[in-house]
Backbone as CSV, one residue per row, in Angstrom:
resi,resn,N_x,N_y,N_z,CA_x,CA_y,CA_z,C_x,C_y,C_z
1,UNK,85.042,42.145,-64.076,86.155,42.100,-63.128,87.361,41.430,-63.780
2,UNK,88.304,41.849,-63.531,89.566,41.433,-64.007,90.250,40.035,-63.325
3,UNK,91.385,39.317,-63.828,91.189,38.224,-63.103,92.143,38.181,-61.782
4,UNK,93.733,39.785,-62.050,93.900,40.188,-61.097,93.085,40.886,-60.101
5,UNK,91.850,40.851,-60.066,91.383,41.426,-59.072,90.032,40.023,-58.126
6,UNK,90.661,38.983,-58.468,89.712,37.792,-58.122,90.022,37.886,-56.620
7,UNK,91.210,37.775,-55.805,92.128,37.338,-54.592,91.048,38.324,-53.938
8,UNK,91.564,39.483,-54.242,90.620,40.949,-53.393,89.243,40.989,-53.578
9,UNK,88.482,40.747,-54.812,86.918,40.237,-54.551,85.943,39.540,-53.814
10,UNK,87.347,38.133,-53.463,86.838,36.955,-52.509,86.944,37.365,-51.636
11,UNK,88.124,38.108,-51.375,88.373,38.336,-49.724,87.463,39.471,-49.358
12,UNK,86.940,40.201,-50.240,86.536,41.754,-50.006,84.641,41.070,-49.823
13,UNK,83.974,39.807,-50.589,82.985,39.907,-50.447,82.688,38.724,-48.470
14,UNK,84.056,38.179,-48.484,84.247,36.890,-47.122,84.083,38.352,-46.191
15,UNK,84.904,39.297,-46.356,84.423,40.496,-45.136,83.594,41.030,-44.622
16,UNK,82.325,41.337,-46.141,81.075,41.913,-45.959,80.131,40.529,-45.391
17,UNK,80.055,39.469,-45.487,79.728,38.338,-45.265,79.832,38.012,-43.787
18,UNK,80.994,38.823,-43.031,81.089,37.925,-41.762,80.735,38.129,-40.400
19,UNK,80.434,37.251,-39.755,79.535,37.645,-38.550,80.533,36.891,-37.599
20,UNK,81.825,36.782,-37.159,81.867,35.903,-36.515,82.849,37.172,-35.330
21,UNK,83.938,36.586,-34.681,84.616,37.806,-33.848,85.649,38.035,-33.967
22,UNK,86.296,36.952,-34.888,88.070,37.176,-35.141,88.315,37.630,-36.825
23,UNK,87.707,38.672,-37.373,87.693,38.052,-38.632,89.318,38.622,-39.284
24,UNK,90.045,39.216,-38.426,91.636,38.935,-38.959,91.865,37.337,-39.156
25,UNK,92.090,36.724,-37.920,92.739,35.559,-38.150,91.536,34.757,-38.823
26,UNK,90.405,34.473,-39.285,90.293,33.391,-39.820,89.278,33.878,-41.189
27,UNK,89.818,34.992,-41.639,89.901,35.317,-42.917,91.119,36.408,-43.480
28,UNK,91.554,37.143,-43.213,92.579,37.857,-43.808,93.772,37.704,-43.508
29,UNK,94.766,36.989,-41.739,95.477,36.236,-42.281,96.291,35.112,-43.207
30,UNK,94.751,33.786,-43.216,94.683,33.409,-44.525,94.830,33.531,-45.752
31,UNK,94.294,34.765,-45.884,94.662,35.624,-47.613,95.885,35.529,-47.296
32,UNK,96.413,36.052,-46.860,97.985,36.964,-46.903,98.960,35.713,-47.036
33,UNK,98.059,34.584,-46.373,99.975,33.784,-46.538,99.930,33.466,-47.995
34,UNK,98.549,33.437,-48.602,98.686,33.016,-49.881,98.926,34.278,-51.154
35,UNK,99.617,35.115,-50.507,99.619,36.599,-51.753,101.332,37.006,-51.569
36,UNK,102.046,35.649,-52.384,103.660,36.427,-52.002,103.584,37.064,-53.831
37,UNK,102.643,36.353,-54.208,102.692,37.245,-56.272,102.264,38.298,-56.018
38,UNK,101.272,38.447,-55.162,100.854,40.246,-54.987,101.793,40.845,-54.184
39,UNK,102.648,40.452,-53.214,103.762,41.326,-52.626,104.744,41.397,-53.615
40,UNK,104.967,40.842,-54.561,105.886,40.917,-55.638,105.566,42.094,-56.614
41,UNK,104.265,41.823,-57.148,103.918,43.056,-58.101,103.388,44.231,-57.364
42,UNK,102.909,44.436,-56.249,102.951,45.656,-55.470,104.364,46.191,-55.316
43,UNK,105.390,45.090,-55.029,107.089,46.077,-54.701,107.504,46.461,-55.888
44,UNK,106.999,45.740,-57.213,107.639,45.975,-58.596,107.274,47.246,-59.284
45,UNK,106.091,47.068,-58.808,104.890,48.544,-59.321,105.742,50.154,-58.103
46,UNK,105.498,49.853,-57.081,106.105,50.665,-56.188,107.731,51.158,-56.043
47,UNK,108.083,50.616,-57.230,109.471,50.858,-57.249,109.542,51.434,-58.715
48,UNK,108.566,51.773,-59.974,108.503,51.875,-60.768,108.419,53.432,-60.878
49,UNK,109.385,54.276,-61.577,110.054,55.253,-62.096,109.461,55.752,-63.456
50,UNK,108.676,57.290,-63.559,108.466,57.602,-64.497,109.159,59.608,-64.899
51,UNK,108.458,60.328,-65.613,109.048,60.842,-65.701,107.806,62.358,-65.893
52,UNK,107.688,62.905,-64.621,107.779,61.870,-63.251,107.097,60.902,-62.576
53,UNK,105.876,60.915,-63.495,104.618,60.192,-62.903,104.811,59.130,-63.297
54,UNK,104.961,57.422,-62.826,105.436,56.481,-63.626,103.843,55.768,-64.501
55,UNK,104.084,55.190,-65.201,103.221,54.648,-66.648,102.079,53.580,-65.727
56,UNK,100.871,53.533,-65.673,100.342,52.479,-65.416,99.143,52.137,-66.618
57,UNK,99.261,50.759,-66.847,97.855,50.020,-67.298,96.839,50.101,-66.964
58,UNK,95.273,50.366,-67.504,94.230,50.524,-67.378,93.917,49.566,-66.299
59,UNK,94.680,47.966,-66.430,94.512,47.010,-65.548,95.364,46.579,-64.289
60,UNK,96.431,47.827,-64.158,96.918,48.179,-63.467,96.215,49.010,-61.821
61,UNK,95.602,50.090,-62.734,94.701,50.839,-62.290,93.472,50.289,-61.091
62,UNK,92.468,49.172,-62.480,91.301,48.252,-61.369,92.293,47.264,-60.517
63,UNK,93.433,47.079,-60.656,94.200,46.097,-59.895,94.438,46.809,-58.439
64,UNK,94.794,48.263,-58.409,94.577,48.932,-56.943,93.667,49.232,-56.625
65,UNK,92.671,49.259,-57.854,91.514,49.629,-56.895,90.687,48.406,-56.018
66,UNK,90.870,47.353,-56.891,90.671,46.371,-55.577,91.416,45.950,-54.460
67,UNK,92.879,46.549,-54.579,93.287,46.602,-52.988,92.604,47.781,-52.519
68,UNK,92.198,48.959,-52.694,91.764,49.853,-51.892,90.455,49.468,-51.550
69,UNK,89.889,49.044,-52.283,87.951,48.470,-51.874,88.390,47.781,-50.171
70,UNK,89.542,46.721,-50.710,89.401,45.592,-49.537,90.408,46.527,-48.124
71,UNK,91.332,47.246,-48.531,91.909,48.152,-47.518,90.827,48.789,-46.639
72,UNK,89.891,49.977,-47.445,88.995,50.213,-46.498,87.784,49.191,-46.047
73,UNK,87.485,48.453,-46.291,86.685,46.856,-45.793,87.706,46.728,-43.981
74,UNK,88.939,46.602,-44.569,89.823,45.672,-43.497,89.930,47.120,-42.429
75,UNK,89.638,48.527,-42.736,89.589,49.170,-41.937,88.711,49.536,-40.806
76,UNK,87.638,49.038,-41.540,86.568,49.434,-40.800,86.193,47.707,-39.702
77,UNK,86.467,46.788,-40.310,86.209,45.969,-39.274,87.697,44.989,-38.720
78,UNK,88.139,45.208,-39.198,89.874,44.356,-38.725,90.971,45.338,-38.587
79,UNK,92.278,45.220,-38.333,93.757,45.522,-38.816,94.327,45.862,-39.654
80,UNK,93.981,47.076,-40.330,95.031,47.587,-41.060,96.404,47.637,-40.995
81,UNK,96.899,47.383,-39.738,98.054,48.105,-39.895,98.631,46.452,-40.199
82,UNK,98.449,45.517,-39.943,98.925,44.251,-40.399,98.606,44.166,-41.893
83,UNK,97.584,44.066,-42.330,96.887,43.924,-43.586,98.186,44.481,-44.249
84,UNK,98.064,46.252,-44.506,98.999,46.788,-45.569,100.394,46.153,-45.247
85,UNK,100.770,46.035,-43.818,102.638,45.703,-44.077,102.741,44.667,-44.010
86,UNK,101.802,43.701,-44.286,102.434,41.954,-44.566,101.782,42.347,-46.163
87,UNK,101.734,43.200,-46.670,101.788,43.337,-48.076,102.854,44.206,-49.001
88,UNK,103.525,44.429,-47.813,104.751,45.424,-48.266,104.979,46.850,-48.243
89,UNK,103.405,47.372,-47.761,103.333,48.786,-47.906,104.260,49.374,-46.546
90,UNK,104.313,50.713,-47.345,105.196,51.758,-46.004,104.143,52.500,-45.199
91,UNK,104.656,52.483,-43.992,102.955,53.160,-42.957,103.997,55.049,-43.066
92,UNK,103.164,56.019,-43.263,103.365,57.503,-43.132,103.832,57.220,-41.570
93,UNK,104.890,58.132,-42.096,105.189,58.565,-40.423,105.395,60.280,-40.920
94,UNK,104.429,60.809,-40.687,104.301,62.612,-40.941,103.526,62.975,-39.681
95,UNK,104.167,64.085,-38.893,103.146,64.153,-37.656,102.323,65.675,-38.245
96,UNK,102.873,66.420,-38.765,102.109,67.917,-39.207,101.281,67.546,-40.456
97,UNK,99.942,68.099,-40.263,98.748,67.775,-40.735,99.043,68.340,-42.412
98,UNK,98.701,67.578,-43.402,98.811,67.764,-44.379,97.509,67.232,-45.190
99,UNK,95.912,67.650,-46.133,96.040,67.035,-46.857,96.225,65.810,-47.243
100,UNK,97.286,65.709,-48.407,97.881,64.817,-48.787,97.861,63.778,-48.250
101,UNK,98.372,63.561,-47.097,99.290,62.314,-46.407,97.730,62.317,-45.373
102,UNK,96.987,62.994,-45.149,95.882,62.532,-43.965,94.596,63.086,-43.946
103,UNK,93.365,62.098,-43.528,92.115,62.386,-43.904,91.537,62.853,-42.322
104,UNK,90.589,64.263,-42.879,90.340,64.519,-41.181,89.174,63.948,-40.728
105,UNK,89.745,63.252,-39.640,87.884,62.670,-39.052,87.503,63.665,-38.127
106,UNK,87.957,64.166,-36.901,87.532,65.022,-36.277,88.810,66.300,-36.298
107,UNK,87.962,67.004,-35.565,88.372,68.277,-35.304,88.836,69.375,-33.924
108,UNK,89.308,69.442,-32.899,89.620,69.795,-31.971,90.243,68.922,-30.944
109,UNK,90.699,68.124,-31.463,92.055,67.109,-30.670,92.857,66.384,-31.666
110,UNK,93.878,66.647,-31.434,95.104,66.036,-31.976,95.176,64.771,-31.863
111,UNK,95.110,63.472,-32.249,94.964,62.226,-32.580,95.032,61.509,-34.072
112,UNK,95.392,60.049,-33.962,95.146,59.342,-35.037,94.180,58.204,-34.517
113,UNK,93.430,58.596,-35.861,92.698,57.118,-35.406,93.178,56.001,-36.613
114,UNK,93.598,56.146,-37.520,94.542,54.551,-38.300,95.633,55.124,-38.985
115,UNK,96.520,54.203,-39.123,97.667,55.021,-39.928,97.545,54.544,-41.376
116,UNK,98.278,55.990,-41.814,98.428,55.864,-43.122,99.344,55.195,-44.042
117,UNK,99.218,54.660,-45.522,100.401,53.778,-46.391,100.443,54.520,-47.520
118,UNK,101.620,53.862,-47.622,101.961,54.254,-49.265,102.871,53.242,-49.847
119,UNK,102.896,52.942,-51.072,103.449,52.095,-52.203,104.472,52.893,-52.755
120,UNK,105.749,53.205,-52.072,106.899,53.895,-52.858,106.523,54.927,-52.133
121,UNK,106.321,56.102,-54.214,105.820,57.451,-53.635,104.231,57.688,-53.759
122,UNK,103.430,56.217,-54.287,101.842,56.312,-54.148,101.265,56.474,-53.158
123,UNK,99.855,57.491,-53.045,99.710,57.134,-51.607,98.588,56.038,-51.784
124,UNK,98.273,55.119,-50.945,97.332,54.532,-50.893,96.444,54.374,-50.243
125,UNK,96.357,54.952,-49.029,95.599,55.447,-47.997,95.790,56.055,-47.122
126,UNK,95.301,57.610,-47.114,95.645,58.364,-45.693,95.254,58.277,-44.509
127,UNK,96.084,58.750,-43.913,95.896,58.484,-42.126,94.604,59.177,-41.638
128,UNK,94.402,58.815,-40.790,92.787,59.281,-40.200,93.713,59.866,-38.934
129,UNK,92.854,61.383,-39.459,93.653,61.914,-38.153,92.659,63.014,-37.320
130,UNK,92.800,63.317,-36.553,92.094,64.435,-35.816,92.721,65.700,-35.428
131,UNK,92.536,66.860,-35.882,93.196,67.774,-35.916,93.248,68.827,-34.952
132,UNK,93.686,69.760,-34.536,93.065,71.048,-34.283,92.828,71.933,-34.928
133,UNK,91.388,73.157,-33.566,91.263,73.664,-34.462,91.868,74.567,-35.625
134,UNK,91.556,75.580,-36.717,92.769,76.072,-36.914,91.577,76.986,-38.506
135,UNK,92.137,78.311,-39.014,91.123,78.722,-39.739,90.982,77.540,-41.130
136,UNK,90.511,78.403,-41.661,89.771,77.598,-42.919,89.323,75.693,-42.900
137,UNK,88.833,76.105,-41.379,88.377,74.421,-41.458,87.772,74.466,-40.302
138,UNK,86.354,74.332,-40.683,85.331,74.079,-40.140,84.871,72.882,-39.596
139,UNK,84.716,72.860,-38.125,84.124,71.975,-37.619,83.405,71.107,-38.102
140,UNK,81.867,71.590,-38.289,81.058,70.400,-38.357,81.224,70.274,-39.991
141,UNK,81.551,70.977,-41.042,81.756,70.477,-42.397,82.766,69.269,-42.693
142,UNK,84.262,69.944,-42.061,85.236,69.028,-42.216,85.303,67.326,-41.691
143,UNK,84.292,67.300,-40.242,84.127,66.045,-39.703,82.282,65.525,-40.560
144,UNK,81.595,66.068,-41.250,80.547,65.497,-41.580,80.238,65.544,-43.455
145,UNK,81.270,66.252,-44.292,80.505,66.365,-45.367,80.951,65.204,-46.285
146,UNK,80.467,65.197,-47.102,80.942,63.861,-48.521,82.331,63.935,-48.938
147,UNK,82.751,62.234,-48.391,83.898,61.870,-48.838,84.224,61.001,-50.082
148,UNK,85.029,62.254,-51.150,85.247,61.066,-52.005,85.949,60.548,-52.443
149,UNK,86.533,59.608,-53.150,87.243,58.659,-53.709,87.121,57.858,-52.630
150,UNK,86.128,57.131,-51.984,86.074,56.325,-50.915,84.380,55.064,-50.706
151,UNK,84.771,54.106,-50.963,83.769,53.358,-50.605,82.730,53.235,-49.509
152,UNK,83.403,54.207,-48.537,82.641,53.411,-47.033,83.511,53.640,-45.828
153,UNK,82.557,54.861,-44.989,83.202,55.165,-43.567,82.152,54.883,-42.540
154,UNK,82.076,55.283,-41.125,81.616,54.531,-40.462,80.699,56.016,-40.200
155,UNK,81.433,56.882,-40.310,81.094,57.893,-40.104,80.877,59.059,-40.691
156,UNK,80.390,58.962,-42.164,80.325,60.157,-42.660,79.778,59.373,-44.130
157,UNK,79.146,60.482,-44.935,78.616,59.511,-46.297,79.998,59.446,-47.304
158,UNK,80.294,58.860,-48.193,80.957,58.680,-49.259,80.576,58.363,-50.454
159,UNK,81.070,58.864,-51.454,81.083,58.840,-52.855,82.167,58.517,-53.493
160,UNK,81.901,57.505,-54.805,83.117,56.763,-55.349,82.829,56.732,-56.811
161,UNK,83.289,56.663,-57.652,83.086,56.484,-59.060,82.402,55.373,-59.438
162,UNK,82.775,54.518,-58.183,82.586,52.857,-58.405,80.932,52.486,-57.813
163,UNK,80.107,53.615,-57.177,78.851,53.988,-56.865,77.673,53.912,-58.145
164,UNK,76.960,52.862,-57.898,75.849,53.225,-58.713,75.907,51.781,-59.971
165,UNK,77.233,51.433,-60.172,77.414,50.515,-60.724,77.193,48.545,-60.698
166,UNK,77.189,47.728,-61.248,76.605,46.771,-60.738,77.839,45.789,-59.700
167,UNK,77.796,44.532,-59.119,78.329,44.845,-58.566,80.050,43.894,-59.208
168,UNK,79.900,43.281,-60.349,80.858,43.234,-60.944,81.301,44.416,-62.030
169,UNK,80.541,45.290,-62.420,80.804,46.284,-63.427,81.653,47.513,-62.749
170,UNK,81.695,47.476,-60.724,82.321,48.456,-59.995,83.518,48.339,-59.758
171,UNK,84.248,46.895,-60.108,85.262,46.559,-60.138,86.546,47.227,-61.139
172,UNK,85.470,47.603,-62.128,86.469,48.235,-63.439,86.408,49.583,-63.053
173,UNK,86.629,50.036,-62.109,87.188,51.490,-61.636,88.521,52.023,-61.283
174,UNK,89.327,52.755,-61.993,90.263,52.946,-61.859,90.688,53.851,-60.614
175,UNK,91.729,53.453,-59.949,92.339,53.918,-58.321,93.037,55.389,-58.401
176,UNK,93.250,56.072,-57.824,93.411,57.267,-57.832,94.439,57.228,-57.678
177,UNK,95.522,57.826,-58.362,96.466,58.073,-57.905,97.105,59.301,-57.994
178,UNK,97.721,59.675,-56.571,98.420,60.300,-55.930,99.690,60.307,-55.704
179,UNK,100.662,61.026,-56.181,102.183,60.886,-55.916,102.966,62.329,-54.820
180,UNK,103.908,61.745,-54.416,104.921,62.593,-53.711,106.599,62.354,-54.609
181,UNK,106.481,63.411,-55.419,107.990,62.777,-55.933,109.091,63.989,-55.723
182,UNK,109.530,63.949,-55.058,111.399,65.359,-55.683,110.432,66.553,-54.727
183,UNK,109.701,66.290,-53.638,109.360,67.497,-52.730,108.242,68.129,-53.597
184,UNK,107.428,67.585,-54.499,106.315,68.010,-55.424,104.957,66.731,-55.082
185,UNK,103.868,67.687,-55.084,102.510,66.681,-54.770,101.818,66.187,-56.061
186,UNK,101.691,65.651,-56.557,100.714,65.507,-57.422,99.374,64.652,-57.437
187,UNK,98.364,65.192,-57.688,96.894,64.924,-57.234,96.452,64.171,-58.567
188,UNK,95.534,63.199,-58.297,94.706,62.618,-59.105,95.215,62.598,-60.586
189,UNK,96.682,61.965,-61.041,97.397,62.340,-61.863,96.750,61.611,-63.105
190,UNK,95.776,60.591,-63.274,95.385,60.024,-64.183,94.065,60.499,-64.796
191,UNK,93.418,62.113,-64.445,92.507,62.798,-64.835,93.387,63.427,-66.302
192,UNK,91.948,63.016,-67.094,92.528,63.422,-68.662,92.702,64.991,-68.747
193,UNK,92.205,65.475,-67.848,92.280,67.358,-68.061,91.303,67.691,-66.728
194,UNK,91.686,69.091,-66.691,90.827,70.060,-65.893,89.889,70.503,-66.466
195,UNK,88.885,69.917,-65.628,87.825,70.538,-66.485,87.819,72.135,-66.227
196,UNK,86.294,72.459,-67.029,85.743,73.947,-66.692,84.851,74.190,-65.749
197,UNK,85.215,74.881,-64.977,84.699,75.349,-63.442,83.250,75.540,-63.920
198,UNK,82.623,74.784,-63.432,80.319,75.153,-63.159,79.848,75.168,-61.889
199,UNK,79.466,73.934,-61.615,78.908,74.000,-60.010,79.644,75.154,-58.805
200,UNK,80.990,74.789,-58.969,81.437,76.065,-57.927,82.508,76.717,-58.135
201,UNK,83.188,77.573,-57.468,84.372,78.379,-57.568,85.558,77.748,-57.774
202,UNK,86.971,77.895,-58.470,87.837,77.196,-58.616,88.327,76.711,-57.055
203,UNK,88.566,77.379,-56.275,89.082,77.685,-54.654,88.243,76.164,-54.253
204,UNK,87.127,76.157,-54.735,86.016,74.951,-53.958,85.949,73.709,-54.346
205,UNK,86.208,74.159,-55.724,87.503,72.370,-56.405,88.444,71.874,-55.903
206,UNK,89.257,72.782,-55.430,90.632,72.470,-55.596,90.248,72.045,-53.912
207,UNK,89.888,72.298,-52.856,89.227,72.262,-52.258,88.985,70.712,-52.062
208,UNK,87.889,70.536,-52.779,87.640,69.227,-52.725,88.763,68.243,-53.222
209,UNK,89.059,68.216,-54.518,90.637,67.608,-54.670,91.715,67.514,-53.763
210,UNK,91.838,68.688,-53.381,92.926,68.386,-52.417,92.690,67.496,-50.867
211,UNK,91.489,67.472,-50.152,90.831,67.498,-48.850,90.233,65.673,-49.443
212,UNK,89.451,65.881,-50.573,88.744,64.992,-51.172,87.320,64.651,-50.073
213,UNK,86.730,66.283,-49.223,85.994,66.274,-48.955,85.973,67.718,-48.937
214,UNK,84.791,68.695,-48.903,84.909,70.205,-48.387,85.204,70.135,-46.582
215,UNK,85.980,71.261,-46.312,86.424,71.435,-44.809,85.466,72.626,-44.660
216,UNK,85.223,73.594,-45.764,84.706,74.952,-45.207,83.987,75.458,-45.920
217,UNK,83.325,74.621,-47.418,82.812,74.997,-48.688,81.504,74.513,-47.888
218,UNK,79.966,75.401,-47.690,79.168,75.358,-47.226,78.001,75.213,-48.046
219,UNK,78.408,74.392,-49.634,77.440,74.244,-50.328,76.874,72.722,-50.600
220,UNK,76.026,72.044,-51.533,75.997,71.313,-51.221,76.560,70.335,-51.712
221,UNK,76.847,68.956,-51.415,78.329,68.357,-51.889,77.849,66.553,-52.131
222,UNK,76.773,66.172,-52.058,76.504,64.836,-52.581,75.938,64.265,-53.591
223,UNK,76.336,65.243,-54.480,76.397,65.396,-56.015,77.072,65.816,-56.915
224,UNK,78.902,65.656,-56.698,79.548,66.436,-57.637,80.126,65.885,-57.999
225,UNK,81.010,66.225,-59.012,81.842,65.109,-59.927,83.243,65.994,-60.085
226,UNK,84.542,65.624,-59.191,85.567,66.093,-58.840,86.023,65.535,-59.645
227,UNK,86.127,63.895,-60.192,86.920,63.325,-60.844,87.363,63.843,-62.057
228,UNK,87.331,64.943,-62.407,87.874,64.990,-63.781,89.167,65.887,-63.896
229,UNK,89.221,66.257,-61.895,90.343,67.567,-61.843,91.760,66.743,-61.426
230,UNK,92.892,67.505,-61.752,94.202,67.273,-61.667,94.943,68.681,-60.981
231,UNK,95.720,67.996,-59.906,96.543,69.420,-59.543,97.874,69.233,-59.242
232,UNK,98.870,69.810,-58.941,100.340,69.860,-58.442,100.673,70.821,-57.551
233,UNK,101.513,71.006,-56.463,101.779,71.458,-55.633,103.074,71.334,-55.164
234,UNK,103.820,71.886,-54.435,104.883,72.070,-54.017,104.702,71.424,-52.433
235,UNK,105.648,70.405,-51.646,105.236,70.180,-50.497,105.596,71.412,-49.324
C-alpha cells in the first residue's frame, strides 16, 4: 500500500468494522475535516489538462483507487452525497440515461437511487439509476449480472482487479479511468491495447466496457477479463 493511500485504508477498514448507527458522523465526518491536502490534490489532479487524456502516475492511479474502494464502502452504508462534495467532487446532473455517466440497478421505473461524481472531466462514480424499459436491455440480465470495476454492491455480484489479492497487495490496483473531454467519451483510457476478441463477440466486449456489466449478453459473465479493452465514442 502506498502511503497516499493510508487516510482511505483507515477509514475504509473503521467502515467495514462498524456496528454502531451514525457511522457518518462519528467516522467519516471526522476524516473529512482532516483531508484539506486531499481536497487540494484531488482539485489539482481534476483540473489537470492533457492531450487529451491528461498524464497520471502509477501512484496516482492506486491513489484513486483508494478513494473509490472507500466511495463505494460510504455508499453502501452512509452519505455519499456529503462524502464526495466535502471532497470537492462535482455530482452529474444528466437526466437521459447514458452508460457513461450511470449504472443500471433496475429496470422499469425511472429513478435514482445515488448520484453520480466526477473530478473535472473524470468520472468517478456513476449514478445508480433505474431505467425504463427500452430494447437491447434486458431485464433480469441488466439488474442481476456481474459488475465490474467494482468492489461491492448490495445487490448484485462484482468483480474487480483488486479481487483475489491479499489484503494489502489489493491496494496496488490501478482506478479506471474514464474521461468526457470536447463532446468525446473515452473508456478505460489506461488499458495498454485492445486485446484479441476469444471468449465472445466484439459487440459483447464493448458491451461490457461500455455498461461494465452485460444488459443483454446471455452468456456467462463471472469470469472474464474486460480489463485489457479501451474504447472512444462520440457523446
Amino acid at each position: 500500500m502506498h502511503v497516499t493511500q493510508e487516510p482511505y485504508r483507515e477509514l475504509y477498514d473503521a467502515i467495514m468494522d462498524y456496528e454502531g448507527a451514525d457511522l457518518h458522523g462519528d467516522l467519516v465526518r471526522p476524516w473529512l475535516r482532516l483531508q484539506d491536502g486531499e481536497r487540494r490534490w484531488l482539485a489539482d489532479f481534476g483540473a489537470r489538462r492533457g492531450d487529451p487524456i491528461p498524464e497520471a502516475t502509477i501512484e496516482e492511479l492506486w491513489r484513486l483507487f483508494a478513494l473509490s474502494m472507500v466511495a463505494e464502502a460510504v455508499l453502501l452504508f452512509g452519505d455519499i452525497a456529503d462524502f464526495m462534495e466535502s471532497l470537492g467532487l462535482q455530482r452529474i446532473e444528466r437526466d437521459e440515461f447514458h452508460p457513461f455517466f450511470h449504472e443500471i440497478v433496475s429496470v422499469g421505473e425511472v429513478k435514482e437511487y445515488w448520484p453520480g461524481y466526477m473530478l473535472g472531466n473524470l468520472m468517478i462514480l456513476r449514478s445508480g439509476r433505474g431505467i425504463e424499459a427500452r430494447p437491447g436491455i434486458t431485464k433480469s440480465i441488466a439488474e442481476r449480472s456481474t459488475l465490474y470495476w467494482s468492489t461491492r454492491r448490495n445487490h448484485r455480484p462484482t468483480n474487480d482487479m483488486s479481487d483475489g489479492w491479499g489484503s494489502n497487495s489489493r491496494w496496488r490496483t490501478r482506478f479506471r479511468r474514464d474521461y468526457a473531454i470536447g463532446g468525446r467519451l473515452y473508456y478505460n483510457v489506461d488499458a495498454k491495447k485492445m486485446r484479441e476478441y476469444d471468449e465472445l463477440e466484439p459487440s459483447e466486449w464493448l458491451e461490457l466496457l461500455r455498461y461494465r456489466s452485460f444488459v443483454q449478453c446471455a452468456k456467462p459473465d463471472n469470469d472474464l477479463w474486460p480489463y485489457a479493452f479501451t474504447h472512444q465514442e462520440q457523446l
